[in-house]
C-alpha positions as CSV (number, residue, x, y, z in Angstrom):
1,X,121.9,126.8,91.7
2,X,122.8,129.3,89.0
3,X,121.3,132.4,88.4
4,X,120.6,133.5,85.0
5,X,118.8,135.9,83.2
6,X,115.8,135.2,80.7
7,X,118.5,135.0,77.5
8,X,121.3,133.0,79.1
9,X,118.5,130.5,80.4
10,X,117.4,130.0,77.0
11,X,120.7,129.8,75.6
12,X,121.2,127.0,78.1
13,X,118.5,125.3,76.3
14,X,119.4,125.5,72.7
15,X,122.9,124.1,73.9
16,X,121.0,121.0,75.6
17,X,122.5,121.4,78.9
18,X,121.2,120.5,82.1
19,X,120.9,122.8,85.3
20,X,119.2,124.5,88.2
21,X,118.7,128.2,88.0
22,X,117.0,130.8,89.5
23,X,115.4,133.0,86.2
24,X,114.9,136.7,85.7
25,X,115.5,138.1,89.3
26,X,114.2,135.1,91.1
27,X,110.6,135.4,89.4
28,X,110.9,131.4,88.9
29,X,112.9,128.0,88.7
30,X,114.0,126.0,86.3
31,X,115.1,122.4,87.2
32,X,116.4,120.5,84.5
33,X,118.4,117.1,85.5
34,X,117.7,115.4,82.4
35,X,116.0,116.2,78.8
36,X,112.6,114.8,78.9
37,X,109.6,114.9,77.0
38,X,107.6,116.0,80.4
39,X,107.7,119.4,81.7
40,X,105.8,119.7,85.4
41,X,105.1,123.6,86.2
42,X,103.9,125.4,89.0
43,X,102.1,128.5,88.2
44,X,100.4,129.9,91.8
45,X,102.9,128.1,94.5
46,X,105.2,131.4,94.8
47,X,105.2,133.4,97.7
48,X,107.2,136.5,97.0
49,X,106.1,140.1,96.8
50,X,108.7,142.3,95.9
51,X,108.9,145.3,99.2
52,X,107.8,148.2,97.4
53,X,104.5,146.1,96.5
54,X,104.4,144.2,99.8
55,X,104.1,147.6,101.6
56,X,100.8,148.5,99.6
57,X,99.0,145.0,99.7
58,X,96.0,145.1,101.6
59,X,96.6,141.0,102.6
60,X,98.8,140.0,105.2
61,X,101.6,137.1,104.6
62,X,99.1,135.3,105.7
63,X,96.4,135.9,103.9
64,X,99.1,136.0,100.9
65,X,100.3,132.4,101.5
66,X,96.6,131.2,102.0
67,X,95.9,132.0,98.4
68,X,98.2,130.7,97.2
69,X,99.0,127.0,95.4
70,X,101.6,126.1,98.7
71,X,103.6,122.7,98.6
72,X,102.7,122.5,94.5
73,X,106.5,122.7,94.0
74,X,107.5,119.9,96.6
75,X,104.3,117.9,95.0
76,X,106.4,118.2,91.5
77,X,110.0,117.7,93.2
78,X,110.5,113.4,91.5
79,X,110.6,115.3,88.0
80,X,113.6,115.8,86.0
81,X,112.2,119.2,84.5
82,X,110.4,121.8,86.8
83,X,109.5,125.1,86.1
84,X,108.3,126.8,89.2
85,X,107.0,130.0,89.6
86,X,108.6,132.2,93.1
87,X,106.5,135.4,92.6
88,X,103.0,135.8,94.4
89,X,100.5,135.6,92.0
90,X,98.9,138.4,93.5
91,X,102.1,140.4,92.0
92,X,101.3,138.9,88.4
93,X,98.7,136.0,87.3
94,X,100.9,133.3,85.1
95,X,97.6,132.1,84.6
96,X,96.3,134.8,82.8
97,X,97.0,136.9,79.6
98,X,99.5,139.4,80.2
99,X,96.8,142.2,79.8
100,X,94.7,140.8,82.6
101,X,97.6,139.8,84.9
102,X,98.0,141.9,87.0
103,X,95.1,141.4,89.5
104,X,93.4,145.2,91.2
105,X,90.7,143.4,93.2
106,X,89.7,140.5,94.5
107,X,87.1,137.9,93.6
108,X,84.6,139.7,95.8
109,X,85.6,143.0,94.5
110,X,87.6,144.5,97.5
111,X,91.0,146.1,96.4
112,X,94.3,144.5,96.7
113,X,96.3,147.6,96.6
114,X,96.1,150.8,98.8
115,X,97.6,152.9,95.7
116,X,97.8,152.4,92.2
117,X,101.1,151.1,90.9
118,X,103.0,153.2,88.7
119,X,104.1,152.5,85.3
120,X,107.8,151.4,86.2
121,X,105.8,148.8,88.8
122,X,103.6,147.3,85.9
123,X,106.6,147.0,83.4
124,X,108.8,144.9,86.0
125,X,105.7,142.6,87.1
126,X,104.8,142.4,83.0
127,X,108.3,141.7,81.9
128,X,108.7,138.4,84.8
129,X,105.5,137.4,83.2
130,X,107.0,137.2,79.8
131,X,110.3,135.9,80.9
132,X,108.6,133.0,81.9
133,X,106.8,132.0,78.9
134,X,109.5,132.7,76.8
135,X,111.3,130.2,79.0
136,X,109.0,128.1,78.1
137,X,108.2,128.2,74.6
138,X,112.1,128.0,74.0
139,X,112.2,124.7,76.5
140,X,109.1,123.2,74.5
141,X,110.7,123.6,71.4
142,X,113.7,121.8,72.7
143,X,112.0,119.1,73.6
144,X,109.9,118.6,70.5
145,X,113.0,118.9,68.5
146,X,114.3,116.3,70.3
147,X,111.5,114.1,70.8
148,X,108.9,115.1,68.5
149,X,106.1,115.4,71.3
150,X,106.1,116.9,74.6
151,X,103.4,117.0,77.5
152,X,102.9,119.6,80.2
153,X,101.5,119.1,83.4
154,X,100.7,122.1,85.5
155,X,99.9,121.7,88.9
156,X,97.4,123.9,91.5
157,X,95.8,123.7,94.3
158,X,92.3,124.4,95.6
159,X,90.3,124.9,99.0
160,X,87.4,122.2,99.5
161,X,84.6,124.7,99.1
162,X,85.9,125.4,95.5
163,X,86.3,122.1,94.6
164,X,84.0,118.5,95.7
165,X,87.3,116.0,94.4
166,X,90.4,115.4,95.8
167,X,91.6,115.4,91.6
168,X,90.5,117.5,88.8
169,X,92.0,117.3,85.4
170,X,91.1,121.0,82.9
171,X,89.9,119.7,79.7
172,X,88.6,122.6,78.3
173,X,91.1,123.4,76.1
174,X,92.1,119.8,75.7
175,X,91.8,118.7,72.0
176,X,89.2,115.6,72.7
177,X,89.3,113.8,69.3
178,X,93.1,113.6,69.7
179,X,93.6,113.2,73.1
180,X,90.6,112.2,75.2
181,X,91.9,109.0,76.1
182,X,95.1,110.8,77.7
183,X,93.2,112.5,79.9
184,X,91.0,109.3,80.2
185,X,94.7,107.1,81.0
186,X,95.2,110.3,83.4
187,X,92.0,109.5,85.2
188,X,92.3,106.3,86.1
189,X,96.2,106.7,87.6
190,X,95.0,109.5,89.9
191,X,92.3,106.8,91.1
192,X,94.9,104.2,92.0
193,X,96.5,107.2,94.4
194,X,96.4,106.2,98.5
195,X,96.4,108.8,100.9
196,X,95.8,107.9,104.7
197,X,92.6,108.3,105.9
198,X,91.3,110.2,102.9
199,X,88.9,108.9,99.9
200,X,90.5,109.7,96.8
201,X,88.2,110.8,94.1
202,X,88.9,112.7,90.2
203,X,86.9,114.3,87.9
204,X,87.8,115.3,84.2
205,X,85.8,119.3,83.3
206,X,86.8,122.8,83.7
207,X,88.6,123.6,86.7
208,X,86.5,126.5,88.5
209,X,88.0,129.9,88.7
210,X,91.2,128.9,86.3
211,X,91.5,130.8,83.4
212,X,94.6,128.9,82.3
213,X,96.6,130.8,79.7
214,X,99.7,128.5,80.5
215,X,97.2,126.1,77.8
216,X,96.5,128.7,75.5
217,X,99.7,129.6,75.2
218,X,101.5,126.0,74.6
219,X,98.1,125.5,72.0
220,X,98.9,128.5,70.2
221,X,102.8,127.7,69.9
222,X,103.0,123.8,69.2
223,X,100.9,121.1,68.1
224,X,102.9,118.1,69.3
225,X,102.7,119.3,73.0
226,X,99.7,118.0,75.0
227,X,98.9,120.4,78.2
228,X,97.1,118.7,80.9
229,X,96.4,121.1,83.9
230,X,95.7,119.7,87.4
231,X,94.3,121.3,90.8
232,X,94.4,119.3,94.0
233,X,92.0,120.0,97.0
234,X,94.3,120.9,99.9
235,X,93.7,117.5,101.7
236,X,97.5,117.9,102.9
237,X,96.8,120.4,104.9
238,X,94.2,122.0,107.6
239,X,92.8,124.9,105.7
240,X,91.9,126.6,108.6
241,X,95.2,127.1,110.5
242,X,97.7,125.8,107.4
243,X,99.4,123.3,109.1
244,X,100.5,120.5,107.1
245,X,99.8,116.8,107.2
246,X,103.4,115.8,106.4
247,X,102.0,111.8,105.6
248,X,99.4,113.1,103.2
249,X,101.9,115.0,101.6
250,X,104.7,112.9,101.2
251,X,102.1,109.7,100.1
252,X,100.6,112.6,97.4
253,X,104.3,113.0,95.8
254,X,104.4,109.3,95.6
255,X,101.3,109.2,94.1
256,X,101.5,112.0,91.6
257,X,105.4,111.1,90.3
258,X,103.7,107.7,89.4
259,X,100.5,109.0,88.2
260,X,101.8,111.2,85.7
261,X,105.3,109.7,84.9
262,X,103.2,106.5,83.4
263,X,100.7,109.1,81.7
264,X,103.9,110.8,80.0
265,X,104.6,107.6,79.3
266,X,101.4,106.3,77.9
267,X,101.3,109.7,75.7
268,X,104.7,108.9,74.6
269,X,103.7,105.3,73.6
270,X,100.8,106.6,71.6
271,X,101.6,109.9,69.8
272,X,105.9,108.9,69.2
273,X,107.9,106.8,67.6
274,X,108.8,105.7,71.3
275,X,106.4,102.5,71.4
276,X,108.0,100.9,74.5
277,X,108.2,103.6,76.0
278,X,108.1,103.2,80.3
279,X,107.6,105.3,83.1
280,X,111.0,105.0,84.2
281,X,112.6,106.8,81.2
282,X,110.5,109.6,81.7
283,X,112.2,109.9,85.4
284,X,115.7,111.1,85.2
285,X,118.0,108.0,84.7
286,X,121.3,109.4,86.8
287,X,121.5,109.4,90.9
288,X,121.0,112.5,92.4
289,X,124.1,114.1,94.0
290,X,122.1,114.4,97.4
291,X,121.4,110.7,97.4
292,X,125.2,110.0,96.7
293,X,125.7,111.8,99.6
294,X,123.6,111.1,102.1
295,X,123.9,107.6,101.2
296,X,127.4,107.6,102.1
297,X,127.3,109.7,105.3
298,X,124.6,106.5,106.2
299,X,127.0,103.9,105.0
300,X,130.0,105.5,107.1
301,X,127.8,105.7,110.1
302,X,126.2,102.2,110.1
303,X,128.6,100.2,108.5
304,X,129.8,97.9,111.5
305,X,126.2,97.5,112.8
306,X,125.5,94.0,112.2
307,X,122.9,92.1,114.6
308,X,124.7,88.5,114.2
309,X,128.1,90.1,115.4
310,X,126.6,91.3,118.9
311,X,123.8,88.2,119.3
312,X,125.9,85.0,119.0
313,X,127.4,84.0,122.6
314,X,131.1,84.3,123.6
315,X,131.3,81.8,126.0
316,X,128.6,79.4,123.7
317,X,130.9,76.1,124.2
318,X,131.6,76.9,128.1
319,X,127.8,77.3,128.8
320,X,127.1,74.3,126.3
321,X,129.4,71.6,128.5
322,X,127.8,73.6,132.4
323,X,124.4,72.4,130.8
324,X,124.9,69.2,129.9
325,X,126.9,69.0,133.6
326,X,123.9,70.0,135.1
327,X,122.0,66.9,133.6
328,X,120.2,70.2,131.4
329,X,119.1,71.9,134.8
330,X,121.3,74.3,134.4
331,X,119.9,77.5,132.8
332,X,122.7,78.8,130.4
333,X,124.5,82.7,131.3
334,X,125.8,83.5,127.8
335,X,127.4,86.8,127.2
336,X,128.1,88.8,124.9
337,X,130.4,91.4,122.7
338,X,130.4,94.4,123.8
339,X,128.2,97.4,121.6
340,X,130.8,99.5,120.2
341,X,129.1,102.2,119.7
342,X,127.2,105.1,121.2
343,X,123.6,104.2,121.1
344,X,122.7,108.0,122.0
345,X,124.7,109.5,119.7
346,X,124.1,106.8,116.9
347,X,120.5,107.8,117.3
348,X,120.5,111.5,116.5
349,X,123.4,111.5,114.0
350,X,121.0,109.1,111.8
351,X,118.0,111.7,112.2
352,X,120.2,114.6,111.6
353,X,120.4,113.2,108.3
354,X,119.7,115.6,105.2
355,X,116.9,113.0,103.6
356,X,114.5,116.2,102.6
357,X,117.3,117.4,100.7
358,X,116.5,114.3,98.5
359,X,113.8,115.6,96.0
360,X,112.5,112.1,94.2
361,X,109.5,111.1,96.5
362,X,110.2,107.2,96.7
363,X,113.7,107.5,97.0
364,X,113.1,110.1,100.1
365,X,110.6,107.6,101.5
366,X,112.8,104.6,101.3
367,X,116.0,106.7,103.4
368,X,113.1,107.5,105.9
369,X,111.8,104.3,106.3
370,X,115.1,102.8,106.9
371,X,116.5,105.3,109.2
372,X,113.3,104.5,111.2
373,X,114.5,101.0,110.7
374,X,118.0,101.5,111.8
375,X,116.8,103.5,115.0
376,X,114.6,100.0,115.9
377,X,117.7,97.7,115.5
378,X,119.8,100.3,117.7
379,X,116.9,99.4,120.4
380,X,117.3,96.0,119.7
381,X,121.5,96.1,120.5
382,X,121.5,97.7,123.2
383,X,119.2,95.5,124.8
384,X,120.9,92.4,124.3
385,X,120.9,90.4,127.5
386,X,118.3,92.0,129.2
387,X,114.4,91.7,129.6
388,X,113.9,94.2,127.2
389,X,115.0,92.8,124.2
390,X,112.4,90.2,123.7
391,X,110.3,93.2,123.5
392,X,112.7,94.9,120.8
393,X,112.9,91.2,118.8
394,X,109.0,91.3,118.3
395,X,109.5,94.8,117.4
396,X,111.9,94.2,114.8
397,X,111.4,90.7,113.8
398,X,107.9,90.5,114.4
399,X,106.2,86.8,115.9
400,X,105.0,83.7,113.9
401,X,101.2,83.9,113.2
402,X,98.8,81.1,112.9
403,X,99.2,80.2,109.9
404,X,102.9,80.3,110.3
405,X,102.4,77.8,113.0
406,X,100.2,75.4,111.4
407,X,102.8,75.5,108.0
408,X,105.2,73.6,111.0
409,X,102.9,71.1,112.2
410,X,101.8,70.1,108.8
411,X,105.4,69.3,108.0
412,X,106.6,68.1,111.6
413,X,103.8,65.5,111.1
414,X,104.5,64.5,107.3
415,X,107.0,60.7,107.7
416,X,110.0,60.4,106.6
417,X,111.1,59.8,102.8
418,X,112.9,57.2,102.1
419,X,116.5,57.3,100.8
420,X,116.2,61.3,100.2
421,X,119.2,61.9,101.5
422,X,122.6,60.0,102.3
423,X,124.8,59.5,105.7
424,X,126.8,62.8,107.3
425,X,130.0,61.7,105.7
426,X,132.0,65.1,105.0
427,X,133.3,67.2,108.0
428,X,134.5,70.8,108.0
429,X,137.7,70.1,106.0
430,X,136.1,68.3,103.2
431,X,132.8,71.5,103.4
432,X,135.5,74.2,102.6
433,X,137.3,72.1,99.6
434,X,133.8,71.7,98.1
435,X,132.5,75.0,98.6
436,X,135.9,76.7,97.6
437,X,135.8,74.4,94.6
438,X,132.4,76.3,93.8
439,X,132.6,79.2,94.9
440,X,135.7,79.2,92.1
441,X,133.1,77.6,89.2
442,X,130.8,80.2,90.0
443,X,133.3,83.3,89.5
444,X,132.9,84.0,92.9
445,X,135.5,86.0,94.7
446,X,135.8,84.9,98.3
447,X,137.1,82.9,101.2
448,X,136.1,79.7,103.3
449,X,137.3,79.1,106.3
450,X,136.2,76.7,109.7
451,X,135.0,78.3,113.1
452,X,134.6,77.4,116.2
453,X,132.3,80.2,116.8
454,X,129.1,79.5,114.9
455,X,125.8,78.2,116.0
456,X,124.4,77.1,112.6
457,X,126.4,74.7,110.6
458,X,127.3,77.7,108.4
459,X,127.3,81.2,107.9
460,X,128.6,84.1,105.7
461,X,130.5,86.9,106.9
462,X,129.0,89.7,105.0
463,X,132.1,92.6,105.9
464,X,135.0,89.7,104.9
465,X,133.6,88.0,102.6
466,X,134.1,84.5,104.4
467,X,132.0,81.7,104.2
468,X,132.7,80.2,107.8
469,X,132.1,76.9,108.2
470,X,131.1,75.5,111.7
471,X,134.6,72.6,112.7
472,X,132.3,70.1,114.5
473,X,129.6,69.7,112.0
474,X,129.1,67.1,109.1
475,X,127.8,67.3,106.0
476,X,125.6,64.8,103.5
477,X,126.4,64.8,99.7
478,X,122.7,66.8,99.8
479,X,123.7,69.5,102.5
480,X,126.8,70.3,100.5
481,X,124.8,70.9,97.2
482,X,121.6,72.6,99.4
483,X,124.4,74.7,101.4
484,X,126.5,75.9,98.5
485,X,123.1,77.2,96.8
486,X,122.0,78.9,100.1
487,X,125.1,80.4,101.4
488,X,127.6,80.9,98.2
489,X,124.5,81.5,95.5
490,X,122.3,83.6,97.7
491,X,124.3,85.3,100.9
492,X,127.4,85.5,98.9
493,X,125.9,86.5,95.7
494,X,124.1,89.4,97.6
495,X,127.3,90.4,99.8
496,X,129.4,91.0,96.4
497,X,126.4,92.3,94.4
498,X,126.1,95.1,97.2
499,X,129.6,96.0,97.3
500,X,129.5,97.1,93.5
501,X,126.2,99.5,94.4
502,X,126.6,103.1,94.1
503,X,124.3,103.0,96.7
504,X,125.8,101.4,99.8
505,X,122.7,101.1,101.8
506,X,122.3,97.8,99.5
507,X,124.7,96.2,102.0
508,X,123.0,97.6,105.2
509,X,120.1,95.5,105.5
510,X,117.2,96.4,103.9
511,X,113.5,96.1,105.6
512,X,112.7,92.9,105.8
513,X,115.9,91.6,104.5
514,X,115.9,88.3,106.1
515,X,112.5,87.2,105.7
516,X,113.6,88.1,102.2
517,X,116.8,86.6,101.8
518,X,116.8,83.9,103.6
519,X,113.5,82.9,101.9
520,X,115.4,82.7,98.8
521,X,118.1,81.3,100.3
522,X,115.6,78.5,101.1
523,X,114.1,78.8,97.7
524,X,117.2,78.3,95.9
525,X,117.9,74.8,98.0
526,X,114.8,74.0,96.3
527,X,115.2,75.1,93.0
528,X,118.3,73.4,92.8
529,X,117.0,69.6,93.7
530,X,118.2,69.7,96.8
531,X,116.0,70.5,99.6
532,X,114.9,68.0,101.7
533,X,111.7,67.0,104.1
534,X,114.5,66.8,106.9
535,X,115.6,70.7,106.3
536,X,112.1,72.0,106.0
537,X,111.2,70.0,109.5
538,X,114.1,71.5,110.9
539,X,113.2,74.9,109.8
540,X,109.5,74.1,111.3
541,X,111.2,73.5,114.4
542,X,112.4,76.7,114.1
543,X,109.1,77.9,114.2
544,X,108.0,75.8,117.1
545,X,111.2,76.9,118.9
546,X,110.2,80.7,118.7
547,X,106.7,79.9,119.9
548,X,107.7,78.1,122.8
549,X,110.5,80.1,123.8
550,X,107.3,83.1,123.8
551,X,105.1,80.4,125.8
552,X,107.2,79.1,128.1
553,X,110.4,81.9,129.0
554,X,112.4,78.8,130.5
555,X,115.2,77.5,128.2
556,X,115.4,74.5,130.1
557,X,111.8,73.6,129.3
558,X,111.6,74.3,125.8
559,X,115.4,72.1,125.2
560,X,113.2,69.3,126.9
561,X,110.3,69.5,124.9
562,X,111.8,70.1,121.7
563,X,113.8,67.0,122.5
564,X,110.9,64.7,123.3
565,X,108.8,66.0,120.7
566,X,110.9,65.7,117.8
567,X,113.7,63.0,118.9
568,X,116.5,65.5,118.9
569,X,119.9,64.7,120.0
570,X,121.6,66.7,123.0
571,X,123.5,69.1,120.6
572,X,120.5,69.6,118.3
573,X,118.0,70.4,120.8
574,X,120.6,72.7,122.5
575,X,121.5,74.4,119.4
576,X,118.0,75.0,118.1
577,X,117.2,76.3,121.9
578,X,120.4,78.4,121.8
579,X,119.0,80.2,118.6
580,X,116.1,81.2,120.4
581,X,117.0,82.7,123.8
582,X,120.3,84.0,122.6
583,X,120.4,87.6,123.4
584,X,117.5,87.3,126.0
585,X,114.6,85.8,123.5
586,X,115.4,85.9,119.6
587,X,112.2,85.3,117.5
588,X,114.2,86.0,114.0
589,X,114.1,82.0,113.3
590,X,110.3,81.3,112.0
591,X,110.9,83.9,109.0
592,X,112.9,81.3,107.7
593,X,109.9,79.1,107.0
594,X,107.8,82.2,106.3
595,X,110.7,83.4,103.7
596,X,110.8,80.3,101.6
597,X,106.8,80.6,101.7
598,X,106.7,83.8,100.2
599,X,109.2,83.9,97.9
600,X,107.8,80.3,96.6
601,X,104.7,82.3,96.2
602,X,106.1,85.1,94.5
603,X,108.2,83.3,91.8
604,X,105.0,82.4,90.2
605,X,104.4,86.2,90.0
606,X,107.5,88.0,88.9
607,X,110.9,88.0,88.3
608,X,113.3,87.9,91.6
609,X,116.7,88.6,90.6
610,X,116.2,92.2,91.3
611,X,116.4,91.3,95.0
612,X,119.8,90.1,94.0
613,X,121.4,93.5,93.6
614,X,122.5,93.6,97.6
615,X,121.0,92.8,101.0
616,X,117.1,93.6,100.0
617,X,113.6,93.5,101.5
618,X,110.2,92.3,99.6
619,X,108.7,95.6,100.5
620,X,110.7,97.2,98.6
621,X,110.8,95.5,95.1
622,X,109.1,98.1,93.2
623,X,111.6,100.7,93.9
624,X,114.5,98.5,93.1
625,X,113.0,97.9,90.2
626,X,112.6,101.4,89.4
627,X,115.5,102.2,90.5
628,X,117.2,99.1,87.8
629,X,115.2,100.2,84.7
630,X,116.4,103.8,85.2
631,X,120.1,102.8,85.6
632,X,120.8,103.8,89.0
633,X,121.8,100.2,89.8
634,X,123.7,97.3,87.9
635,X,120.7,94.3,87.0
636,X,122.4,91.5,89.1
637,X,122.0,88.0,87.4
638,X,121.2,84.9,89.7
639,X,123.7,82.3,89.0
640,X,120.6,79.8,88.6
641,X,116.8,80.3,88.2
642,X,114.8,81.3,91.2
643,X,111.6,79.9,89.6
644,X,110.5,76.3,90.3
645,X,109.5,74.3,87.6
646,X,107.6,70.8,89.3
647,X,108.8,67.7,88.3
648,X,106.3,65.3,86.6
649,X,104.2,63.8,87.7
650,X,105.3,65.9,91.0
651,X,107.7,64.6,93.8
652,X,106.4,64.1,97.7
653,X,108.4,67.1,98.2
654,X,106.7,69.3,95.2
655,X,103.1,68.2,97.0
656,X,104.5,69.1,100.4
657,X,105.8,72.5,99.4
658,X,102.7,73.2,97.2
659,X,100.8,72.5,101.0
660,X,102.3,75.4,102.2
661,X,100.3,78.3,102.8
């Protein structure tokens, strides 16, 4: 952070450049990562009292703080231009006229000061309060200049006795025949706010006790600005005690950086020449150096932590061949690759991570979220083999529901279609000369190879960028098409796409990410003509699989009903029982089923291909979408359309899928 007097910050200005400063002696901040037509300010959130007037205040630093507009400043951190005020307002009033500033009593008449100041005190105190609003009449102009109109948002804070709402927006000054329906668009956004546990309310009038110059002032200077003051009850924290409600807060700065970025915007829309004007180019358009670096201290630290590497079995084929000895009495001992990695250690270097350092509110969440995320997966690892990690799998991967179950059963019982699909006539050598031959049409820049390691019948190496290929299996002309689709135009896609991020976490696994991406994995087979009524039964047995392996803890059981049930042959009934109980009970398999269900669902709603730019999670679309309209990531392109347009009249399959609920 620089630090700058009154003159060289304004000089900064004219120039256009960007920077973080400390202004005239530390009396207030200027932020500015980007030149926008929104300026957020903080007029009461300051705490400091210079000594000389700290040693004649009748308040305490307690009392001090507790009138005060605390936490306004983090409330406005998401904002590419802050101007936050340091000083006590007991010191000086920003919100007053200079003559009135400087505060002797309080509001029930009891002195603030055990002496007069002198004359010396009064001129430094009057001169901080000029600074700033010369400061600001310089940035204002800068920003009309450059975009014709400007809006201000100033934020406060209130105790509940002084105000009934948790929002209320000061039009008193506000010029209603121009701008009533800002105020209006301003309303509604801080209705849509969410805070746990709290009923959020707003009201537009005069904010009680405010006296707010800060409006005068941009009035009296510029006609192209619109000023809309704010004051938030303290619902994020106890009043009594001030401790804060960390939750409430943090959901507040989400709520307000979308609440007033799509105001600015709205504003913008109407009163410029900026008619498609969006929320996101009001937000800064560049990645913050903190996320660049935390993002890569999380990328070095979880790079190698990838579930599929620790889950599969080492000794899969040995244990296969004792079970089928055993005439399937036999209850298989798989093991498994050793954790390489501290589990202790990995555990508190992920929460020693700087993520409040990161000042935009959603981004901070979504570092938080997946730290939390990462820590559940470590449980996960280092539970493998043991009766824990059943526990840890419901955890992470969660269990199928009802509905879930009876999406199975309606397709197990649906008969067979005649002639969908031809005879299993391509092994593993002719797979990889098809899907190499592919993989080369689509531009794609990776290997195929054959394993004797693999479970499924394929599976993509995320870290090599291998498509292995499993060397007993056999493909139909269908499987090929469906495959290359799910593994080359999905995994693949995703694997590459995430390597080109600036953000590396795209390639850690989001939340979510395979209900996510293998739904549109499963999607895509669709999409492309080639799923079939025998790959959606299979992944219902998937389902079934997970809910018996819950039911009945005995993998010999569940191999035998699975093969009476469904007419399975030995290996296919031991595979999908393998997938299951691998690693001591692995429910991961019904979000297969689930996947393709809610990204079928969600096609109809919006555009996908954002989930595209790396290994992504549902829940966290609207950021990535952000985070794509303000340039912080590359738009990926899907190398065919995720959006299913129904044959007609529609197939058996397009009825059967549309059954799906």
């Amino acid at each position: 952070m620089l630090i700058l007097s009154e003159q060289d910050c304004i000089k900064l200005i004219n120039q256009g450049q960007c920077f973080h400063a400390s202004v005239a002696d530390g009396a207030f901040t200027l932020k500015i990562d980007e030149y926008s037509p929104l300026v957020c300010a903080a007029l009461a959130s300051g705490q400091t009292l210079r000594d000389e007037l700290s040693a004649i205040s009748t308040l305490s630093q307690d009392e001090r703080t507790a009138l005060s507009s605390q936490y306004c400043d983090e409330l406005l951190s998401s904002f590419p231009i802050t101007l936050i005020a340091n000083d006590s307002s007991l010191e000086y009033d920003l919100s007053q006229v200079k003559a009135h500033a400087i505060k002797v009593v309080d509001s029930s008449n009891q002195a603030l000061w055990t002496k007069t100041w002198s004359s010396k005190q009064r001129a430094i105190s009057l001169q901080k309060h000029d600074s700033f609003y010369l400061v600001l009449k310089a940035l204002l102009a800068k920003l009309e200049q450059k975009f014709k109109h400007a809006m201000v948002f100033s934020l406060q804070s209130a105790p509940s006795e002084q105000q009934q709402n948790t929002f209320a927006i000061d039009i008193s000054q506000l010029d209603q025949a121009r701008f009533k329906n800002i105020s209006q668009h301003f309303l509604r956004q801080l209705n849509l706010i969410n805070l746990p546990n709290i009923e959020v309310n707003s009201a537009v009038g005069l904010i009680k006790h405010s006296h707010n110059y800060l409006t005068t002032h941009i009035y009296a200077h510029f006609d192209n600005t619109v000023a809309l003051p704010l004051c938030v009850q303290k619902v994020f924290m106890n009043e009594a005690n001030s401790e804060l409600y960390h939750l409430v807060l943090d959901e507040l700065k989400v709520g307000l950086k979308q609440a007033v970025s799509e105001t600015a915007a709205f504003f913008m829309r109407r009163f410029s020449h900026s008619r498609k004007t969006r929320r996101e180019d009001i937000l800064s358009s560049a990645i913050a150096k903190e996320v660049i670096e935390l993002d890569k201290k999380l990328y070095a630290l979880c790079k190698n932590v990838g579930t599929l590497n620790f889950i599969n079995p080492v000794n899969l084929a040995s244990e296969r061949k004792k079970f089928f000895a055993q005439k399937t009495a036999y209850t298989p001992q798989f093991k498994y690759k050793q954790l390489n990695i501290n589990p202790h250690q990995f555990r508190e270097q992920l929460y020693k991570l700087p993520v409040e350092e990161i000042l935009d509110a959603d981004i901070q969440q979504f570092y938080r979220r997946f730290i939390d995320h990462l820590a559940t997966k470590i449980e996960l690892l280092t539970s493998i083999g043991s009766d824990e990690f059943i526990y840890n799998s419901l955890k992470y991967y969660g269990e199928p529901d009802n509905n879930d179950i009876a999406n199975a059963e309606f397709l197990l019982r649906a008969p067979a279609i005649a002639n969908q699909e031809g005879p299993l006539e391509h092994d593993a050598d002719a797979a990889v000369d098809y899907f190499q031959q592919r993989a080369k049409e689509w531009g794609l820049v990776c290997k195929v190879e054959k394993s004797a390691k693999l479970v499924a019948k394929a599976m993509v190496n995320n870290e090599k960028h291998i498509l292995y290929i499993n060397k007993d299996t056999l493909f139909s002309d269908q499987e090929l098409n469906a495959f290359a689709h799910h593994e080359l135009g999905i995994h693949m896609v995703t694997t590459l796409n995430a390597k080109k991020q600036p953000l590396k976490v795209m390639s850690l696994g989001l939340i979510g990410d395979t209900h996510t991406q293998e739904g549109l994995a499963i999607l895509s087979e669709y999409s492309s003509g080639s799923l079939t009524l025998r790959r959606l039964q299979t992944l219902a047995m998937r389902v079934i699989a997970v809910k018996l392996m819950l039911t009945q803890r005995d993998f010999s059981q569940t191999f035998n009903t699975l093969q009476q049930r469904f007419i399975l042959t030995d290996n296919d009934a031991f595979t999908l029982t393998t997938r299951v109980y691998r690693g001591g009970g692995f429910t991961k398999d019904y979000l297969y089923l689930k996947g393709f269900r809610d990204m079928l669902n969600l096609s109809d709603e919006q555009d996908l291909s954002v989930l595209l730019v790396g290994k992504t999670g549902i829940s966290d679309i609207t950021l990535l979408n952000e985070m794509v309209e303000r340039g912080f990531l590359p738009k990926p392109e899907s190398l065919f359309p995720l959006k299913i347009v129904q044959s007609n009249p529609p197939s058996i399959m397009d009825y059967l899928v549309s059954a799906i609920y």
